[in-house]
N, C-alpha and C positions, 0 to 999 in steps of 0.2 A: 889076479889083477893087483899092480901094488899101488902103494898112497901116492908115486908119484905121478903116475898114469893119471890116476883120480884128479890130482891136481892138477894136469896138463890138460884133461878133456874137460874140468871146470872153468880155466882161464878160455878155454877155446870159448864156451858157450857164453861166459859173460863178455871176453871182448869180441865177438862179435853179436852179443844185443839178439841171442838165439833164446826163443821159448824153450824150456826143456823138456820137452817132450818124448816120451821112449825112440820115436823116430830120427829125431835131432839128434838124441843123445846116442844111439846105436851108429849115427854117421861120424860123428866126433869118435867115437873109441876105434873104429876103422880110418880114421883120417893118421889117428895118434900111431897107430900099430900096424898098418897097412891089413891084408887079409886075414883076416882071423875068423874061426870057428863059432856057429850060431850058439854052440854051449859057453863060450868065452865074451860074445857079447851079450848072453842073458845074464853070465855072474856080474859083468859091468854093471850092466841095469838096475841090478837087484843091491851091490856095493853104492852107486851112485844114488838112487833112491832115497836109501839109507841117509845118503851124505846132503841130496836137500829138500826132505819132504818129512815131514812130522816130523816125533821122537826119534828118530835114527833106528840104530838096533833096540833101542828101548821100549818100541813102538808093539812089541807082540807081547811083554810084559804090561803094558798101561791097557792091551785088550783083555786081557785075560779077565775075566769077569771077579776074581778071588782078591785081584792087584788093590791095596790101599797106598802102599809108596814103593816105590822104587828111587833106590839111594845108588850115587856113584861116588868113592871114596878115592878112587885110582883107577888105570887106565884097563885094569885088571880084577879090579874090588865092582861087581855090582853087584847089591842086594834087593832083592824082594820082601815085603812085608805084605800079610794076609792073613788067611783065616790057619794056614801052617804056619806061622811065624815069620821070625825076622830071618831068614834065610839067605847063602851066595847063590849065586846065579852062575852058570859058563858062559852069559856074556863077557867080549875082552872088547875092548877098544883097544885099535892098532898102536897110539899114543898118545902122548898128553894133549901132543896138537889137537888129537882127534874130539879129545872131552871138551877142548874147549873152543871148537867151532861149534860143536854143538848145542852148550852153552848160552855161547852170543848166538848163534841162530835163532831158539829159543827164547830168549830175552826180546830180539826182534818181533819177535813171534807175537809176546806180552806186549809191546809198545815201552817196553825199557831199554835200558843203555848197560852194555856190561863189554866193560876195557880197563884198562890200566889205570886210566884217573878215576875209575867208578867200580871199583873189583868186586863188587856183589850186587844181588839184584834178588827181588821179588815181586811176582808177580800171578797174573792169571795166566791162563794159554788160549786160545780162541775157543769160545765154546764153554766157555767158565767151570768146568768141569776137573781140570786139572791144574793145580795150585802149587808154581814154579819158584825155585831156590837156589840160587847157584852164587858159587865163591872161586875167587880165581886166588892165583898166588900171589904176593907171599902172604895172603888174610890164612891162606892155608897151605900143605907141603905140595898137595895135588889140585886141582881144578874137581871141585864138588857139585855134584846137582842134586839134587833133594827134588824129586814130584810126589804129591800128595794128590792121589783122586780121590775124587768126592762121587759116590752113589747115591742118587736118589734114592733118597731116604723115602718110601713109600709103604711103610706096611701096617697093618693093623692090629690092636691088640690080641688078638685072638691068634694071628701069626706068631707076636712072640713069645706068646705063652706056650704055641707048640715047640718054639725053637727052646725053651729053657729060660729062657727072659726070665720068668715070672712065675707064681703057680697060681689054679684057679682062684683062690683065695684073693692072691693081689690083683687080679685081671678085674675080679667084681668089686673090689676098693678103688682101680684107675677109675673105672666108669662112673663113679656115687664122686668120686673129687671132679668129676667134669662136669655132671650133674651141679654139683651144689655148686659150682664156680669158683671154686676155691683157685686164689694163683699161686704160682708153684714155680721154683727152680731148680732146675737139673743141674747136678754136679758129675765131674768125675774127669777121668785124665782123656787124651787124645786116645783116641778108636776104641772107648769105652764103649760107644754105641746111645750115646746122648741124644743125638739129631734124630736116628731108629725110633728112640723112648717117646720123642716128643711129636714126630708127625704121626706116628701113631694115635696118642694121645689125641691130636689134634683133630685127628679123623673119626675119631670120636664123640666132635661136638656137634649138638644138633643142625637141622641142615639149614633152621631159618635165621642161624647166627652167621654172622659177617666176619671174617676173620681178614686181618691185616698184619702181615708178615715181612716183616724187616732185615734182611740179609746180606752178607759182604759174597754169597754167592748162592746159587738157584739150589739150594740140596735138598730143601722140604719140600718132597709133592703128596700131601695127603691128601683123600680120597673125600673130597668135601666139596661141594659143590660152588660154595663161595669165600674160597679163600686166594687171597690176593697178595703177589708178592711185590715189594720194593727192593731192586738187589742199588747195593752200595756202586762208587764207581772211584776208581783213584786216579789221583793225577796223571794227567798226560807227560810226557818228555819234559815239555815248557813249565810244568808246573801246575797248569793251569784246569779247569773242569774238575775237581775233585767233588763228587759227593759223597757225604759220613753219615756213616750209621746214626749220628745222632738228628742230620739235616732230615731223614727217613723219618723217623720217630713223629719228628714235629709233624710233618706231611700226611703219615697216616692218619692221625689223630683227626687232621681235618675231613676223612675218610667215611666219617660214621662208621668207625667201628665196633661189634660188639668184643671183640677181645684183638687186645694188640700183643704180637710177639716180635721177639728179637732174636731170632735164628742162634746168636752166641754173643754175649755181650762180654766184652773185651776192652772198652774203655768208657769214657766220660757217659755215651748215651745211654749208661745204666740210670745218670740221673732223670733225666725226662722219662724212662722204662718207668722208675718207681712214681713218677708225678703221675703218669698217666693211672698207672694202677689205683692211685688215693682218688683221682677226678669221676669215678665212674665207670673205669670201664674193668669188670671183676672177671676174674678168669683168666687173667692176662699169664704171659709165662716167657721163660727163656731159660740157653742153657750158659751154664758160665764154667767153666775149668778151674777147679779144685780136688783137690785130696780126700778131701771129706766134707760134709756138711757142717762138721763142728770151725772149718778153717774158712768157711763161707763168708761172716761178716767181716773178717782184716781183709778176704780178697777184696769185697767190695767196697773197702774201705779206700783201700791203694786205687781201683777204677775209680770211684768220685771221687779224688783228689784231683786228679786229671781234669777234673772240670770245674774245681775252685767249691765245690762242695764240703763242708768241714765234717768232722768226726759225727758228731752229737747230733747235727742234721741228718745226716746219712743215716744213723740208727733210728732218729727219729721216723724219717719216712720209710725205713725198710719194717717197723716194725707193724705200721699200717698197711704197709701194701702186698708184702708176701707172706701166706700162710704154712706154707709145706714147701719144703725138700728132698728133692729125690734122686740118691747117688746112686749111679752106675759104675762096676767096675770090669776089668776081662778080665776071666776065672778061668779057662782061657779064652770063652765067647762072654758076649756082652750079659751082665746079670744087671738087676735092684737088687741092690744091696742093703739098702738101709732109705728109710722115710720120715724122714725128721719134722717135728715141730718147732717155730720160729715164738719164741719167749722173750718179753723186755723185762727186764729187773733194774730199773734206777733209770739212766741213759744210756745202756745199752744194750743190745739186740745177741741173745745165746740159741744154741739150739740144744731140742732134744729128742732125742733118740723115741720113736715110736713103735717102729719095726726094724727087725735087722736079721739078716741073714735067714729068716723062717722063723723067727722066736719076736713076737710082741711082749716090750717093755713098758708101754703107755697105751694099751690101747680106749681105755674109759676118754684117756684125751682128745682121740683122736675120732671116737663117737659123739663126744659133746662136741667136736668143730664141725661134723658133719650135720648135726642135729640142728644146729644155731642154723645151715642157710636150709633147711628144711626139708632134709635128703637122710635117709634111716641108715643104720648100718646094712650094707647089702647081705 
């Protein structure tokens, strides 16, 4: 079946205002080409399909249980990323045309706008599950899609100590920091396995705690019996109805929560994250994207600038509110790497190294923070 066919039984079906249904559609490709073979109008179906229902060809990669992104560089370039790596695929698109109806389909999809006066776009896809990115020419030489899926994050600590995560040593040190209610921030790069760490974690905390979860999408489901999620909402076409992650914050708070989390803090709402944490409520956490735990307080410096927060304040309230750091990195599955301590010396906020890699550098430090809220070393 070629793309012009495709295009002929698509003008059929839109200008005449036909549902597309395999039946519709099976008439229009016999309307187009007069008698043809039931094997020739099921490849139509299966091409046409492709052409207006979900991801297109992309769509048996985004199932694949392994799929974290599927990248399109060219008409001819599609990569997979997973627990194998960054990988090409023998998916082709027929042509540039093709990448970039499916694109703007997809954009439609998010309730964005992707054309010539708007040549990129970000967004959700229905179902907030799959986190959409595309660029048209000339931002670049071909028409790009970037989708990122999101797995529910659902497992337990005891999971990922089987999977390598951790060894039993650290799996009985997560449980005594949730125990003492120590708050904490998770570092580390994208598909580190951060969100993994943390609803873990989370699943962890006793059942008569209240938890309130703030997120730009639904990825933490841990196994808790009250914990409650707020997801973010961005602007509509018009501009208009956005809710932020920081408007979440405030809301929860009025929630009676006994611990507030912020799914991945990425801008300004890290300020009210740290206010809430100094007001009462201990045990709080979130993850934020860093290098390492030593590069932790400039990123959080550059996020509270965002929201008109100064330097000396920011360390002031970071050194009150979070006790521990815990980076993750792919070694080439998700590890703890390192559990850092959070140190002021003058006005500003350092960290240091407590565990790392299997070899404890601080650990007397790290027994006197558990000691103080009245939890032994396990």
């Amino acid at each position: 079946m070629t793309v012009d066919l495709v295009d002929r039984v698509r003008r059929r079906l839109v200008g005449g205002g036909i549902d597309a249904s395999p039946a519709a559609v099976a008439d229009a490709v016999r309307a187009e080409v007069g008698v043809v073979g039931d094997a020739d109008v099921l490849s139509a179906l299966t091409l046409l399909r492709q052409e207006f229902v979900g991801a297109g060809p992309l769509e048996p990669l985004l199932r694949d249980s392994g799929t974290t992104d599927v990248l399109v560089t060219a008409p001819d370039q599609v990569w997979v990323d997973g627990a194998a790596g960054l990988h090409r695929t023998g998916v082709r698109f027929s042509d540039e045309d093709a990448v970039r109806r499916l694109a703007q389909r997809l954009a439609t999809a998010a309730g964005r706008r992707l054309d010539d006066a708007q040549p990129h776009v970000d967004g959700w896809l229905p179902g907030g599950q799959v986190r959409l990115h595309a660029v048209l020419p000339p931002i670049a030489e071909h028409t790009c899609i970037s989708l990122r899926v999101l797995r529910p994050a659902n497992h337990r600590l005891a999971d990922l100590q089987a999977l390598g995560t951790f060894d039993a040593e650290i799996h009985q040190l997560l449980g005594a920091i949730i125990s003492a209610r120590l708050s904490f921030l998770i570092t580390g790069g994208t598909g580190a396995g951060k969100s993994t760490l943390l609803a873990a974690l989370l699943a962890a905390v006793p059942s008569r705690e209240r938890i309130i979860c703030v997120e730009d999408a639904g990825e933490l489901h841990p196994d808790h019996p009250q914990f409650i999620r707020l997801v973010s909402r961005p602007p509509n076409i018009e501009g208009a109805g956005e809710i932020t992650l920081r408007d979440l914050v405030r809301q929860g708070l009025r929630m009676r929560p006994d611990r507030i989390i912020v799914g991945e803090v990425r801008g300004p709402e890290v300020i009210d994250l740290l206010t809430s944490l100094n007001t009462g409520h201990d045990g709080g956490a979130g993850t934020v994207h860093a290098n390492s735990p030593q590069e932790l307080p400039a990123r959080l410096e550059a996020l509270a600038a965002l929201g008109g927060l100064d330097r000396p304040a920011l360390h002031s309230q970071l050194s009150a509110a979070v006790h521990l750091v815990l980076h993750m990195r792919r070694d080439p599955t998700p590890t703890l790497s390192e559990i850092a301590l959070l140190a002021r010396t003058h006005t500003t906020v350092t960290t240091r190294t407590a565990w790392r890699s299997g070899a404890w550098t601080d650990r007397p430090a790290l027994t006197a923070l558990l000691t103080s809220r009245g939890v032994s070393w396990p």
